[in-house]
N, C-alpha and C positions, 0 to 999 in steps of 0.2 A: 240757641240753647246748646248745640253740641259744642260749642267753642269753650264753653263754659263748661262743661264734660270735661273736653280734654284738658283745660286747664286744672280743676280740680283732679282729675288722673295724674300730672305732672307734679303737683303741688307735695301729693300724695305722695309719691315715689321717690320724688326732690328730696323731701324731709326725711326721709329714714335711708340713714346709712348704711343699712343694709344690703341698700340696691345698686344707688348712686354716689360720689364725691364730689365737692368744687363743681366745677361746669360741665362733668362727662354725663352723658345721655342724651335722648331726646326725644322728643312725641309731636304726631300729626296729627290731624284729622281731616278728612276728604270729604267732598260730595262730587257732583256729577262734572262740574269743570274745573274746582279750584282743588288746589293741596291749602291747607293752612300750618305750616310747619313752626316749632320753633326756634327763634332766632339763635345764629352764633352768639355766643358772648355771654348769653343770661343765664344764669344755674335753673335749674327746673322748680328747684322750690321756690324761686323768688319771680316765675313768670308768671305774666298777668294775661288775660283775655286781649287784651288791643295790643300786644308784644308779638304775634304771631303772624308769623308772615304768609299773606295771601300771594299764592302764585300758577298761574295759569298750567293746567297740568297735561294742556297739549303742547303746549314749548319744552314743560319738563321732558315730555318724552320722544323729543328729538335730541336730547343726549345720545340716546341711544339708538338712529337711526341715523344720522348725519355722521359726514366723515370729518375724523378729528387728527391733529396731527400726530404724527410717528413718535418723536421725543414726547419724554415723560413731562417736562417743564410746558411745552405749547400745547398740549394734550389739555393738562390740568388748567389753564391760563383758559382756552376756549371752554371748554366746561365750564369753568365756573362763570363764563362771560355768560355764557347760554343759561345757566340758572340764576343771573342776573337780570337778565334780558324776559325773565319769565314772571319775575315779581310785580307783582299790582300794587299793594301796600304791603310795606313795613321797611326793616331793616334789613340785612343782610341775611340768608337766609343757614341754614345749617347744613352744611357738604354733605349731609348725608340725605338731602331733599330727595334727590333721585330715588335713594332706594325705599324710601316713606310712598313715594308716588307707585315702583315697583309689585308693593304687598298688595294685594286687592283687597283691603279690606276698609273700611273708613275708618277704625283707631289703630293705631300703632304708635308701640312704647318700643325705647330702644335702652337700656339698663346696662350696668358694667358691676352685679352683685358678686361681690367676693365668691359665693359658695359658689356662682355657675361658673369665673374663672378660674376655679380651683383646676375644672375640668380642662376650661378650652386653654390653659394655660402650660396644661399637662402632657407631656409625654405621649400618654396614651389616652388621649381625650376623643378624636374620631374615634376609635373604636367601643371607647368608654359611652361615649354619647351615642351610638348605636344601638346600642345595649338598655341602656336607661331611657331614651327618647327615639322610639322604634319612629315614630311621626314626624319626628324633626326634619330640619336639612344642616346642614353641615354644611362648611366652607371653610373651606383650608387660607393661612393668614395668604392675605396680598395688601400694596396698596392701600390705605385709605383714599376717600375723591373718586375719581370717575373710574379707575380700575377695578375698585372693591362694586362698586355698582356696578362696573360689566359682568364682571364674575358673577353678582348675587344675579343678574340677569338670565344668567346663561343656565345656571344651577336649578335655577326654576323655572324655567323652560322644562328641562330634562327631568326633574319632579312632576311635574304637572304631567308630562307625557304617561311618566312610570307609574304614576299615583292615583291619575285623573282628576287630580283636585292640587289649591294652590297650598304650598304652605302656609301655616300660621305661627309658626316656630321656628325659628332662624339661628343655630350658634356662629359666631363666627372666632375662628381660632385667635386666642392674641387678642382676646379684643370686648366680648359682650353676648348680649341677643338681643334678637328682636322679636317683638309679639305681637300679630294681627288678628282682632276680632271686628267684629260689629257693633257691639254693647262694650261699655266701660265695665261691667261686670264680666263681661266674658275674660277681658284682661288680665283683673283679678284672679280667676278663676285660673288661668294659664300660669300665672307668675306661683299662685299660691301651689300651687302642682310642680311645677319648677323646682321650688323651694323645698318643697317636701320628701321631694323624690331624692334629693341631691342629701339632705340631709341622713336620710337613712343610709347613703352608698356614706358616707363618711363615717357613719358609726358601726357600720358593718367592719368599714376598715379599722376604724381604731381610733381615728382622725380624729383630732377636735377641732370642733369649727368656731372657737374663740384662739385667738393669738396667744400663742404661750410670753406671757408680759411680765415682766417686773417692774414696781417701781424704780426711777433712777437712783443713784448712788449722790443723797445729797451733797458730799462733799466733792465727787466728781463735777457735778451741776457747776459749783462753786468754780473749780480748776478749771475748766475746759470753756464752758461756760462766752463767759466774759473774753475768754481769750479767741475763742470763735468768732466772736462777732466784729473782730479787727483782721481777722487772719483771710477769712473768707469776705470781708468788703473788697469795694471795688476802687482803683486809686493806689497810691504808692505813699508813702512816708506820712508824712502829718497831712495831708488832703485825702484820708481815704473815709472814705465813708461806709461806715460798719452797718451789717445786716442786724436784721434780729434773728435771735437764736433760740429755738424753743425743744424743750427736750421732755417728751412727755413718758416713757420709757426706757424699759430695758429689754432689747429684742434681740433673734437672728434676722440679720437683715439680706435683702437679695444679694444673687451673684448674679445679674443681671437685669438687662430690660424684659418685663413681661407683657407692658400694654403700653398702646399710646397714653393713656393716659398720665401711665405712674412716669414717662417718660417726659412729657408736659411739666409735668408738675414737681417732680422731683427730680429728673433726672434718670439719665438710666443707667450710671452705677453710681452707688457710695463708696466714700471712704473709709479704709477701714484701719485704724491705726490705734496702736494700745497708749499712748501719749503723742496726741497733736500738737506738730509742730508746722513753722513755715516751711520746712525741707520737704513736709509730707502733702503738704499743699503746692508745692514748685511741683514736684513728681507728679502728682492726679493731674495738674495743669495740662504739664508737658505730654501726658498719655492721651487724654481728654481733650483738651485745646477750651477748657473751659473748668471753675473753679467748680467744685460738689456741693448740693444743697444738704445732702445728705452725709453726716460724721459718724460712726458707728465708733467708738469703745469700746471691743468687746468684755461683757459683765460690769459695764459700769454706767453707759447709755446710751442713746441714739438723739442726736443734737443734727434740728434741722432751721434752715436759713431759709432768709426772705429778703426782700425789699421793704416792704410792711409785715407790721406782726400777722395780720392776715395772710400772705401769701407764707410766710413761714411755716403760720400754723398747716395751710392747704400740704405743705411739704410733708410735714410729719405726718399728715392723715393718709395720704397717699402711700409714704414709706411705711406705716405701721397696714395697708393692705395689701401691699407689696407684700410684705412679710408673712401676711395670713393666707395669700393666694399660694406663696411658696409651699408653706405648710401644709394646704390643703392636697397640693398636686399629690403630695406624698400617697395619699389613695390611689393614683390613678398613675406612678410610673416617675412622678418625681415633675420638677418644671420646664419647659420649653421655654428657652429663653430666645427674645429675635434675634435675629443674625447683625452683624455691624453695620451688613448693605441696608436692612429693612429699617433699623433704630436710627442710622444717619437719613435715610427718608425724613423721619418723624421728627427729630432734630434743627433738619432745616428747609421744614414746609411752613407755606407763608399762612396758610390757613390755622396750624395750631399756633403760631405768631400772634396771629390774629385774637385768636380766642383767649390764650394767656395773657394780653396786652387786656382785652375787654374785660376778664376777670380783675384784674388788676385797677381798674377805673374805680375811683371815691373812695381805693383804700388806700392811694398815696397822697396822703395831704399835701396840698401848698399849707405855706406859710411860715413864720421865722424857726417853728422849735420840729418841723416835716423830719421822720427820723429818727429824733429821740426819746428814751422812754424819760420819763417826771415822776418821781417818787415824792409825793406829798403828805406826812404824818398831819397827821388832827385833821382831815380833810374833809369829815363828813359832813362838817358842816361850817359855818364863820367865816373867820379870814382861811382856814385853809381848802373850804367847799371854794369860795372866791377866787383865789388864787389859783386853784384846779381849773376853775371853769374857763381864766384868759388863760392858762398856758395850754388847754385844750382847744382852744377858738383858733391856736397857732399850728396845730397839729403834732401837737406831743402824743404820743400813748402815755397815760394817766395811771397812773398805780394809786390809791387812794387809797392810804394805810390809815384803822384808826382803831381804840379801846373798840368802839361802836362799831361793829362789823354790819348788824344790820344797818344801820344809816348810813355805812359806808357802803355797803352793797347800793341801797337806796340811789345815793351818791353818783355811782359811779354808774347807774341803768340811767339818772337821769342825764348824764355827760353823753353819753354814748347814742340815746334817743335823740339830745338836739344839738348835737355838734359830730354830724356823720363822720366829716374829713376825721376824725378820732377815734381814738380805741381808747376805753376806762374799764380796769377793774376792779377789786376791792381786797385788803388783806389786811387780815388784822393786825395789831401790834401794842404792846403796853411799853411804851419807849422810855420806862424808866425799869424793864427787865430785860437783861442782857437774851437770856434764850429766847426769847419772846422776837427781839429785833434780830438775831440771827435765823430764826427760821423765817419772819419775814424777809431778807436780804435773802435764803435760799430759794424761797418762795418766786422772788422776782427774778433770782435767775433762771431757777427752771421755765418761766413763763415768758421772759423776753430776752435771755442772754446777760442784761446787767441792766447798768444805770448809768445814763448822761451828765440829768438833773438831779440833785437829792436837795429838797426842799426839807430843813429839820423847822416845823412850825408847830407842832403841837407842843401846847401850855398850858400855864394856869395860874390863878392869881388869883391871893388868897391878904384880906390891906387889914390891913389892924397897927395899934399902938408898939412901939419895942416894949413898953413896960407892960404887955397884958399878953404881945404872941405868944403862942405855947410853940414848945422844941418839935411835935408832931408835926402842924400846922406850917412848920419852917423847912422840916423834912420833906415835908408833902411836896412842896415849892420847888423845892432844890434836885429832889430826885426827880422830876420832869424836866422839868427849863435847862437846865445845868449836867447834871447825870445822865441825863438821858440824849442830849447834843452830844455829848463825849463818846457814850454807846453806839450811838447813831453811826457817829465818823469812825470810830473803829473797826467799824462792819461793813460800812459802804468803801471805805474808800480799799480797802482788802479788795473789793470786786473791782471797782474802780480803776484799780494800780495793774491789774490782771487784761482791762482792756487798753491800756493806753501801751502795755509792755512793747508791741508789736508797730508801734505809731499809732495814727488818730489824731484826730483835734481835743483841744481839751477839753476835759471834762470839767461840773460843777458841782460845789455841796453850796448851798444859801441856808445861812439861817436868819428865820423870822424873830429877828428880834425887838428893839422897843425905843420909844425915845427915854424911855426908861431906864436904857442902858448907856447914855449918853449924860444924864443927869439924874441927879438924885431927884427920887418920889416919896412927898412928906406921907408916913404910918405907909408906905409900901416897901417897905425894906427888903422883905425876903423876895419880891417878884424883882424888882431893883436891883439887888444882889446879885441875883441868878443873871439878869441881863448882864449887868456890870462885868457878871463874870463869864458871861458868855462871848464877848468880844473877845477877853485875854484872850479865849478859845481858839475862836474865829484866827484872832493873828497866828497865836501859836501853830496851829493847824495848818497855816497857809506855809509856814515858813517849813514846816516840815515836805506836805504833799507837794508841793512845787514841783520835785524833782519828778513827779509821778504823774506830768502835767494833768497835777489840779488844784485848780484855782477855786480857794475859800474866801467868800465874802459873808458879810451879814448886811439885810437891810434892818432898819428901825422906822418901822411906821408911825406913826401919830397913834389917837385913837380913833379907834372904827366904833364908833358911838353906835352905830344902826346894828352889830353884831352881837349876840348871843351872850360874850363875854362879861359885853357893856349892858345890855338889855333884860337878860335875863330877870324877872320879873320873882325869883324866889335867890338867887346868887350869886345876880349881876353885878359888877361896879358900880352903877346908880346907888344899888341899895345897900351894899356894901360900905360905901363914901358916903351915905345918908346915916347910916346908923354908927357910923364911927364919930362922925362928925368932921372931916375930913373937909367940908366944903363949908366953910365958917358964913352961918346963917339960912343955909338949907333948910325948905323946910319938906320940898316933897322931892320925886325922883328929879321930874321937868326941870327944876329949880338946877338939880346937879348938872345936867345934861346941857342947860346955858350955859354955865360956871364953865364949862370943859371947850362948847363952843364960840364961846369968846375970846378963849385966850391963844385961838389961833388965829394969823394973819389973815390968810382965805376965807375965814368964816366956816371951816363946815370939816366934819370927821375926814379921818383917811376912810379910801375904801381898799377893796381888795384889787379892782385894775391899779390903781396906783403902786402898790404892793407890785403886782403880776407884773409893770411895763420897767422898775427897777431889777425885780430879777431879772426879766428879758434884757436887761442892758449887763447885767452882770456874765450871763453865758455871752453874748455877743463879743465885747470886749474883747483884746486879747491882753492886756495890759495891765491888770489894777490883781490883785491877790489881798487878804487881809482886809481889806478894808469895812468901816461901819457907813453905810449911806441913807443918811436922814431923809425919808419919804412924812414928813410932818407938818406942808403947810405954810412952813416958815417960824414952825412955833418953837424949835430947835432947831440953831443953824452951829456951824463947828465952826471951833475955832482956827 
């Protein structure tokens, strides 16, 4: 039953950012032999009851009565062998086992809330924390590992002596707190006091305890953007492989490291440059001996990198409480930032290795497109829901643009639920209106840096006689198929040309188009047209972007009889072809739906994998541009 406590206390804490980010924190719970801690590597809101590692807590506490080596490296090494050697079941356990075992109390929560680091982050935080938490203990930074647990040892000792009683309140500078009670209410009860207390000292001072944010400068998004996500990959010339890039504001960012964690996660300084360039990237290198997660523009945005868009995004979260811890210090003397000896510790300790490595598990896809983001218009459902869902199975991040915002949301929650290795989101767009597709393309900058793949698939087909279409009905047609390719490409490949500036592999635009566009369609002129003219495109396109390596292809599927387009049951092409008469002797839809499936070789509709494994040969490739690739069955072959 209490595992199940501490779990829901974890869960609880886990999920509001408030307290915790990413994988910093953590919580035990004890009885009379075992520690139940949780494991390195698991975020707190995502641990479950059987995640918790059982470990004998009279081994724990020969840490700290056995002799351990003199150097810092054989020191930490035996430690952690010793609380290796202590485990009954689980995984690895969290370095901060010892000092979970330490607290005498059976729950203990260990939290990294912005407003308490405002304090221990600050200047004048011990004596601030005096002041405001007379019951506390204090601990000045050292160490994380087996130092930080001697120290918190020793500290309560000399409490315990002064006080008569053990703590239950722990800050520790640089770093967090900790909280030991007996009941998972009492927890509560401590953190909600924490909270309250803290918050009054910042309004006394002036302080506000929300981040002074702006949004970014869309057009900045656009500039920097894309050019980020080649500048800061890793790799040289046309073999580098670009980060994603997410900018979620506009902030003052640190002038240093504050905590392990924002050090973990983001690094422990950013760059700060009014126009990013490669020069300003060789200099942070050469200072740093490593590239920056974090790019600061001042007044224009805060652009942070990743390996996956998730560890990106963990970057920005980090840097944006970075920024708010900064802020806050300002009540209490301004911020402590660690020294270079203490932040190269954290830098190149195997244990936050470790954790940042385990954070990082089932958000870097395998698979052919692992990397890139896919911009897929019409996607919320048909062939472009289909063709999202294999280029998601490949490990794309999935941008799922469509009119249908809700069914693209829909969309993009059900990609993301059964295709983990993935990231889907949803954005709208009306891709026969020019601002419409610009603030999508800004959209997706600010959200992953650019575009790899730009899938232009959203359509529509509209069959009737030339002697009875109306000029609306041909409009309707023309300004999606046609107009709306053009728009597309004008706006992608802008972002497009902005990532390959710096090198890179090439990028891709695919358009979804038709075997319609290969040969003429009797009473479908204007969908035929738009195709027919959507190839000109295609070529024209290629011969231009070339030099911006990117490669314009289109495929032409067959029909997808089983889709929405074709099926639709009040606007379908069945019924459409039925009522025109189009399929000479039809008498019901079923009737059509032969008609169409005879007159392919295969016997049977294109689907959307089909679709999905010609694009996937078109990014692959490095050789072909312009071209149109009949995916139809055999029903259209080129001449």
């Amino acid at each position: 039953m209490s595992l199940e406590k501490i779990t829901a206390l974890s869960v609880k804490y886990g999920s509001d950012d408030r307290f915790v980010l990413a994988g910093g924190g953590n919580t035990s719970f004890k009885d009379e032999t075992h520690l139940y801690v949780k494991p390195s590597g698991i975020a707190l809101k995502s641990v479950k009851s059987e995640n918790f590692v059982k470990m004998d807590r009279a081994l724990i506490r020969k840490i700290f009565s056995g002799t351990l080596p003199c150097d810092v490296a054989g020191r930490e090494a035996a430690a952690k062998q010793m609380m290796l050697d202590a485990v009954r079941t689980g995984s690895r356990p969290s370095v901060e086992a010892p000092l979970h075992e330490l607290i005498p109390f059976a729950y203990v929560v260990h939290l990294h809330p912005a407003l308490v680091n405002g304090m221990t982050c600050a200047e004048n935080g011990a004596e601030v924390c005096s002041k405001l938490f007379p019951d506390a203990l204090w601990v000045p930074y050292v160490d994380p590992g087996y130092t930080l647990s001697k120290k918190v040892s020793d500290a309560m000792a000399e409490y315990q002596t002064a006080k008569g009683k053990a703590a239950s309140l722990i800050f520790l500078q640089n770093h967090g707190v900790f909280a030991g009670a007996d009941t998972p209410e009492e927890i509560d009860a401590i953190y909600a006091n924490v909270m309250s207390v803290l918050e009054k000292a910042y309004a006394s001072a002036g302080v506000a305890i929300e981040l002074a944010k702006q949004a970014p400068c869309t057009e900045a998004v656009k500039q920097y953007a894309p050019k980020l996500r080649t500048l800061l990959g890793d790799g040289e010339g046309d073999s580098i492989s670009r980060k994603f890039v997410v900018c979620t504001g506009n902030f003052e960012v640190t002038g240093g490291p504050l905590s392990p964690d924002h050090i973990v996660y983001s690094k422990s300084f950013p760059m700060v440059s009014d126009d990013p360039k490669k020069e300003d990237v060789d200099s942070y290198v050469a200072t740093n001996g490593f590239k920056p997660l974090v790019v600061s523009v001042p007044g224009r945005g805060v652009f942070c990198a990743g390996d996956t868009l998730k560890s990106a995004n963990t970057a920005a979260a980090l840097a944006a409480d970075a920024a708010l811890v900064k802020q806050l210090s300002a009540a209490f003397g301004g911020p402590h930032y660690l020294c270079e000896r203490d932040r190269k510790f954290i830098e190149n300790w195997e244990v936050e290795s470790y954790r940042r490595s385990m954070a990082s598990q089932g958000a870097a896809p395998a698979g052919r497109l692992r990397g890139k983001v896919a911009v897929v218009t019409g996607a919320a459902q048909g062939f472009g829901y289909g063709i999202a869902e294999e280029l998601a199975k490949e490990g794309a991040v999935i941008v799922v643009a469509d009119l249908n915002i809700e069914g693209a949301q829909k969309a993009a929650d059900t990609i993301r639920n059964e295709y983990p290795v993935s990231e889907a989101f949803a954005v709208a767009v009306n891709v026969s209106n020019e601002d419409s597709i610009a603030a999508m393309v800004g959209e997706v900058a600010k959200r992953c840096g650019g575009v790899d793949l730009f899938v232009s698939n959203a359509g529509v087909a509209k069959a009737g006689s030339v002697k009875t279409f109306t000029l609306k009905d041909w409009e309707f047609v023309t300004d999606i198929n046609y107009n709306g390719y053009f728009l597309c490409v004008k706006h992608v490949s802008s972002l497009m040309a902005a990532q390959t500036a710096d090198g890179g592999d090439w990028l891709d635009i695919v358009q979804v188009n038709s075997k319609s566009g290969l040969e003429g369609s009797n009473k479908n002129g204007a969908y035929a047209g738009s195709k027919f003219g959507g190839i000109g495109l295609t070529q024209s396109f290629a011969l231009e972007l070339v030099t911006d390596r990117i490669k314009v292809n289109s495929v032409c599927p067959g029909n997808y009889l089983d889709g929405p387009l074709w099926s639709n049951p009040e606007r379908g092409l069945f019924v459409q072809y039925l009522n025109s008469g189009k399929v000479p002797g039809a008498k019901t839809v079923a009737d059509v739906k032969r008609y169409y499936e005879s007159k392919v070789p295969m016997n049977r509709g294109c689907f959307p994998k089909d679709v999905a494994k010609a694009i996937i040969y078109c990014v692959e490739q490095k050789y072909e541009t312009g071209q149109a690739i009949p995916v139809t069955g055999g029903q259209v072959m080129l001449n």
